[in-house]
N, C-alpha and C positions, 0 to 999 in steps of 0.2 A: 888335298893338303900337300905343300912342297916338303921336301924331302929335307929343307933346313927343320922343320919344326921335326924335332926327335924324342918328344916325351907326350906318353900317353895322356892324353887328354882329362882333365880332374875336375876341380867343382869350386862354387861358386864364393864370395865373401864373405859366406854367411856363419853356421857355425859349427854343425857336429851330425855326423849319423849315420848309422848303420849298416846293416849286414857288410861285408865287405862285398866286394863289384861279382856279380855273379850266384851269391849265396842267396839262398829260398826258406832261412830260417826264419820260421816267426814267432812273433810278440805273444805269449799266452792272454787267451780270452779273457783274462779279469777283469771286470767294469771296472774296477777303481784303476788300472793299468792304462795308461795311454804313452803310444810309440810314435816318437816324430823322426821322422829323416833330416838330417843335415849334411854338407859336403867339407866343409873343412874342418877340421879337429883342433882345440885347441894342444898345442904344446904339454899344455900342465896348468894349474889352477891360479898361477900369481900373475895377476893384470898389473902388481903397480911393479912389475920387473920385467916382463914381454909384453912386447908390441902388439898392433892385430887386435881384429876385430870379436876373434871366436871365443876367448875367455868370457868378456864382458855378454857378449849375447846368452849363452848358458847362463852363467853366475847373475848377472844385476836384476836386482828387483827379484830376482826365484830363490838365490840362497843368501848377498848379500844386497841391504836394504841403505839408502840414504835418507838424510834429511827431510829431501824431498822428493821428486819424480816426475817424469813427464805422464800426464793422461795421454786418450787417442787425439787431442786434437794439441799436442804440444803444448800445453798451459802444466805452467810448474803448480805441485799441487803438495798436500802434506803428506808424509810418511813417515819418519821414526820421530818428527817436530809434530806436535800438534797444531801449533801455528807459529809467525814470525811476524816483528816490527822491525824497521827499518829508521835508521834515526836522521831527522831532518840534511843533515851533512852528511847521508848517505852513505859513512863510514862504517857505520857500527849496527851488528844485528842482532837482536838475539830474539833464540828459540826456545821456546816452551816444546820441554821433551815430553815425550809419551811415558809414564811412571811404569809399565808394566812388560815392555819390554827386556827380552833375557836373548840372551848368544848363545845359539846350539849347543855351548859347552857346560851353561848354566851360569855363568858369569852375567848380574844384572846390565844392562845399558845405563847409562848416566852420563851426566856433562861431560866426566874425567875421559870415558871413550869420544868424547867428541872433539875436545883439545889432543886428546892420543893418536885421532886419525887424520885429524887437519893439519898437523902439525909435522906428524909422518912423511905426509906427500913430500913437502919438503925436503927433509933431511934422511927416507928410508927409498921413498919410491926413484924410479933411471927411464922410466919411459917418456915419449919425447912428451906428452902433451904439461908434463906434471910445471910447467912453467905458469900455466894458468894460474897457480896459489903462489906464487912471489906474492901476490898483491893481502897477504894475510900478515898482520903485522902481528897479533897474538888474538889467543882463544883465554879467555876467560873462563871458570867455573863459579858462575855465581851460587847456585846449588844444586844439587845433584838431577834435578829435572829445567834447570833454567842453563844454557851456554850463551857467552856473549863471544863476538866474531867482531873483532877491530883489524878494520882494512888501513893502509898504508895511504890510501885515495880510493875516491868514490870508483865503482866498478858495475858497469851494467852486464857485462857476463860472469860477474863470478857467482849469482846464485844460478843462474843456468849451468853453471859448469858441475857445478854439485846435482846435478837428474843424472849426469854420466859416472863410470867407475871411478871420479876423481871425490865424490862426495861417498861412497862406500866408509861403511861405520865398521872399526877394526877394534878387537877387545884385545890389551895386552898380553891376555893370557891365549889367546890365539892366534899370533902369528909369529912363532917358531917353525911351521912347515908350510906355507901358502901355498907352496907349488903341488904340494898334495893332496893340503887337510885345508881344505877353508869352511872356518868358523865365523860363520853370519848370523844376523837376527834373521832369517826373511823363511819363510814358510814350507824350503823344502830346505834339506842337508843333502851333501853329496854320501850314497849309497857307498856305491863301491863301480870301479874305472875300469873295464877291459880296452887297454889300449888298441886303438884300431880297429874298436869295434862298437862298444857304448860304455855313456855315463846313468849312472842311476841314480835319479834323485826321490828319497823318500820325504814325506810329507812331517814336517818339524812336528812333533805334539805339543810344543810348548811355545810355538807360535802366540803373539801378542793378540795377531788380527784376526779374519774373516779365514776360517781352514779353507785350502785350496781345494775343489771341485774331486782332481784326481790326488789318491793317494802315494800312486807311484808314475814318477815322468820317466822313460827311459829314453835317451837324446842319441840313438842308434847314426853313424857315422860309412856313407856310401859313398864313395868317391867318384864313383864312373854314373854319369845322370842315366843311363838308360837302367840301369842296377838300381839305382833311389825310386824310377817311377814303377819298373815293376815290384820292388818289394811293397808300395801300397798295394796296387792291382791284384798283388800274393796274397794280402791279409800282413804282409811282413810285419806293417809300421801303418800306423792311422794317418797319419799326417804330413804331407812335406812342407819342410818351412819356406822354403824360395823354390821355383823353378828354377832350373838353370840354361835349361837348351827351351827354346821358345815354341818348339815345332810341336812337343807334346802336348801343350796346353787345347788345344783342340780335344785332344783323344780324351782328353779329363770331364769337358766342355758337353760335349756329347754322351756320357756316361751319367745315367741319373742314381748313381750310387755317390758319388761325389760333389762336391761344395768348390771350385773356383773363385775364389777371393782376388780380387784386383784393386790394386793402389797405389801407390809411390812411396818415394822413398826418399832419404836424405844423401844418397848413394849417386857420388858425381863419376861416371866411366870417364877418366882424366887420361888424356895423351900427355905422360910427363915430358916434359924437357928438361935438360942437365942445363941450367941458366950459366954454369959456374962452369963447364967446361965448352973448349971450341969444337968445333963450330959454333954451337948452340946458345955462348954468351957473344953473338951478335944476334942483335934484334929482327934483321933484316931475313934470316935464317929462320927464327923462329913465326915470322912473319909469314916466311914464302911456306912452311910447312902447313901452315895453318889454312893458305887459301890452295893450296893442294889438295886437300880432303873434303871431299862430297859428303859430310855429316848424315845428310836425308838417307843417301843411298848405304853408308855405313849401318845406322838405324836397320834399313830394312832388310839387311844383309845378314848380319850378328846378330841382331835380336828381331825378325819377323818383324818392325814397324812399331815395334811396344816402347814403351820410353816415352822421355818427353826430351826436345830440342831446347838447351837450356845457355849456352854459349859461356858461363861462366862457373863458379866456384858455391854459387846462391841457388839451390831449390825454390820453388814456388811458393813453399810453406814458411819460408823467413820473407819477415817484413819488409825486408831491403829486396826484395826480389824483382829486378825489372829484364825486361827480356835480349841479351845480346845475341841469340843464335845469330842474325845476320852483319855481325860487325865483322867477318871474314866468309863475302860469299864464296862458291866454288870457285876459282879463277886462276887454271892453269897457267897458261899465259902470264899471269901477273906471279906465280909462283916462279915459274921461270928469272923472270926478268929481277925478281928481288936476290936471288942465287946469282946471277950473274953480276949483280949491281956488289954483291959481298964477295966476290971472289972466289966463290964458290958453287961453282957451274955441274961439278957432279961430286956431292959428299958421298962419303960414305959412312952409316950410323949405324950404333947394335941399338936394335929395339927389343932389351930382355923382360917377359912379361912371366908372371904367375900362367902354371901350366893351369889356367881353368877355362873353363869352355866360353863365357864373354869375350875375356882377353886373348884366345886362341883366333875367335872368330873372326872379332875387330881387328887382329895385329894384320889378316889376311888382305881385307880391303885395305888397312894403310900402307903397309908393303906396296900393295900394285899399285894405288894410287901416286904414293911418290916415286915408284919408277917411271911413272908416265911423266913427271916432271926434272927425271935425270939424277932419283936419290937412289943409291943402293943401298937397301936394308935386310941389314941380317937379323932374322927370330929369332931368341933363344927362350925358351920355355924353362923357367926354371919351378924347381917343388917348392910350395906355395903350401904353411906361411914360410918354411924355415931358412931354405934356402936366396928365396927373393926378398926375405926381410933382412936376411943379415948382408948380401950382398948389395942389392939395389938401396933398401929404405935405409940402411944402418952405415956402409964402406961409401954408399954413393958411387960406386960402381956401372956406370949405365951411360948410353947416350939419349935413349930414348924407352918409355915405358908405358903400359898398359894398368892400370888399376884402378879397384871401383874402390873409391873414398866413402865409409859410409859414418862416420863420426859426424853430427849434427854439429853448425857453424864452423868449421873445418877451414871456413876461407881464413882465418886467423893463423893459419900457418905460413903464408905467404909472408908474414912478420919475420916469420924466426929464419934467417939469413943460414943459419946452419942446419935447416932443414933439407930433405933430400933433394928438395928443386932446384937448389943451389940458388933462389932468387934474392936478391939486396936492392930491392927497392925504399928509397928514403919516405918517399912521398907516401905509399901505401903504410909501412911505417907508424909514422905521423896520422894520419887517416884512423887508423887500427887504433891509436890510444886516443885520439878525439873521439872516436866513437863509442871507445869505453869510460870516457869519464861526462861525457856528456848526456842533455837532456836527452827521452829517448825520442823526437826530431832531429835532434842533432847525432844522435848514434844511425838512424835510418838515412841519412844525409851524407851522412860520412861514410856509412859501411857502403850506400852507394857509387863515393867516388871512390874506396878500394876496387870493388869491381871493374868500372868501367876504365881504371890505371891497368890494373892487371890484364886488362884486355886488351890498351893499346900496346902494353910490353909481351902482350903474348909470351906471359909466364908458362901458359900450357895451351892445349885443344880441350875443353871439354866437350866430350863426342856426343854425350847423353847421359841424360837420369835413370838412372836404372828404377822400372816397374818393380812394385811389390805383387808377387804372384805366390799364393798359398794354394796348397790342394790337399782336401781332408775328406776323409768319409763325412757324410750326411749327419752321422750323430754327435759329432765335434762342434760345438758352437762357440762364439766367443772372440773371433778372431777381430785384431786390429788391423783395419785396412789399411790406411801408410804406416809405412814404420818409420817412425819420429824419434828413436832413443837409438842406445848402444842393445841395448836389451832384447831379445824373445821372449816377451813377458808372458810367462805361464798361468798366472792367477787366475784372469779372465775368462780359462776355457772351462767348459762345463760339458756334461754330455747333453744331448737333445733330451 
């Protein structure tokens, strides 16, 4: 590793766990007890105030519950709705609530929490995605188990937007502390938080639905991967949620104490570009960058060959899914020649990534790669989420970045002009609202010419899809093989 990368190597996008790097303590034997490993910790409990991925993977679907949800194969399905009609103009929807639902604090659910939380996003929540509910012109209570949802115009993402923490059901009388106390309907409560080390979630008793399997999850927080895999091999922790370094998976693999899960993900490893700053708002730059980097050879470098080669912003698992990895093959020489054609014959770029072990890996091969094309690039690793979120994702601070996107349908951020890509495409744009007000032909049509636009502007590199790799003791059952939500949905697991 060169000697520019100066911060200890950390863990992956996922969400929280355990022992700290080197500790041998473990989880007590309680059947009803199960301990999962995670690498990045969230900040504190409030998703509609901090960015990142790690709140919502703990919290959604385990402490707080939506309308609806994603199942394992991505199909919106019901949860705190017992069902929904959608009204021929496509504007208006309403839900049939679940009557027996109640908020950790004892506060019944009803319509009034659902006009309180949709209407929230709006005027309480600051995180970037909360622009998705402009298209909410008011909520209705027609009666206390009946809400109606009158859109401004027809929307084909916005009931999908509601499976993510933007559809989360909030009771007035609980959220005075989000960042500490979050009060949900969903089937565990937050226990009690040792910072920097675990969340403890006990099992609601007054849960509506199906009681979850385990009665205590504790979500232990490991930051250094080789520390995450030994504390399962310890007995530390039953579970890790993602791999993070690829090389271990073998040692799991071979091991008949253990379960190996493999799947995919919504999780695009994006080589950002600063669209808004120079060099990099010329095209021809972001152009030559793109066919300077050997994708395959990155792939089997950084992550062992696992991933899947996806060339754009679109997973395999959306509909609009068609294949660009080869719209910028490897092609030095033509890397060259587009840098010289812009003026810019030897740039100099910071590429500041999240100290986690993907983005360490990957920053290594794109570094050497563009020096062989005459770029000099300087690493900075920065602590991940706080530091690269408030600098890169928030000040725009950067020229160049490393990060795994794992928020489903995501390429909708290429819209928003004052997102951190700095990108102001008109034509994508346009694209982006034909696709949401249209039939869904016309939304799979359109969300296809976004992509193949954002490809010819080389808004970014997408390097790869990040693999979903779980690893559990044998008596863990339950697991979702892609991960298709914001969520590490707990319910599912059960013992053998």
């Amino acid at each position: 590793m060169k000697a520019r990368i100066h911060a200890a190597v950390v863990a992956l996008l996922l969400v929280a766990s355990g022992c700290s790097a080197g500790s041998s303590a473990t989880v007590a034997k309680d059947p009803g007890t199960l301990a999962i490993g995670y690498t990045a910790e969230p900040a504190n409990f409030d998703f509609t105030r901090t960015d990142g991925a790690a709140i919502p993977q703990a919290l959604l679907y385990n402490v707080y519950e939506g309308l609806v949800k994603l199942d394992a194969n991505a199909k919106i399905v019901p949860l705190l709705a017992e069902s929904w009609t959608i009204s021929e103009d496509r504007k208006t929807y309403d839900f049939k609530l679940r009557k027996n639902a109640k908020f950790s604090n004892g506060a019944p659910f009803t319509a009034e929490d659902v006009k309180f939380s949709l209407m929230r996003v709006k005027t309480d929540w600051t995180v970037s995605i909360k622009s998705t509910m402009d298209v909410v012109d008011r909520v209705d209570v027609v009666a206390p188990d009946h809400a109606r949802v009158v859109l401004t115009k027809p929307s084909n993402g916005w009931l999908f937007s509601l499976t993510s923490r933007l559809g989360a059901m909030f009771s007035p009388t609980g959220v005075a502390d989000l960042a500490n106390k979050p009060v949900g309907t969903g089937p565990y409560t937050v226990s009690s938080r040792r910072r920097g080390d675990s969340i403890v979630l006990k099992q609601n008793p007054a849960y509506w639905g199906t009681k979850p399997a385990y009665s205590t999850v504790v979500l232990k927080y490991i930051k250094d991967p080789t520390a995450l895999n030994n504390a399962l091999l310890s007995n530390g922790i039953d579970v890790i949620s993602a791999i993070t370094v690829p090389d271990s998976i073998p040692q799991f693999q071979s091991d008949d104490r253990f379960t190996v899960v493999e799947g995919t993900t919504n999780s695009e490893v994006t080589l950002a570009f600063n669209n808004a700053r120079p060099p990099l708002n010329d095209v021809r730059v972001r152009k030559a960058l793109s066919y300077a980097i050997d994708r395959k050879a990155l792939l089997d470098t950084a992550w062992a060959g696992r991933g899947t080669l996806i060339g754009s912003m679109v997973p395999p698992t959306d509909p609009w899914y068609e294949d660009l990895s080869n719209a910028y093959p490897f092609d030095p020489a033509k890397a060259k020649a587009l840098l010289a054609e812009a003026g810019q014959p030897n740039p100099s770029l910071r590429l500041r990534i999240p100290n986690l072990p993907y983005a360490v890996s990957a920053a290594q091969v794109v570094s050497s790669q563009l020096a062989d094309v005459g770029v000099t690039v300087t690493i900075e690793p920065l602590d991940f989420p706080s530091v690269w979120l408030k600098q890169v994702f928030t000040d725009h601070d950067y020229d160049l970045s490393i990060i795994q996107h794992v928020e489903a349908r995501d390429i909708v951020t290429f819209g928003r002009p004052k997102y951190y890509w700095g990108y102001d495409g008109k034509l994508v744009q346009q694209n982006l609202a034909k696709a949401d007000a249209g039939t869904p032909q016309e939304q799979i049509d359109a969300m296809r010419q976004v992509a193949r636009r954002l490809s010819e502007d080389a808004a970014a590199d997408w390097l790869f899809l990040f693999p979903n790799v779980i690893v559990a003791k044998n008596k863990v059952t339950g697991f979702v093989r892609n991960q298709v939500s914001e969520s590490f949905d707990l319910t599912g697991l059960a013992p053998r």
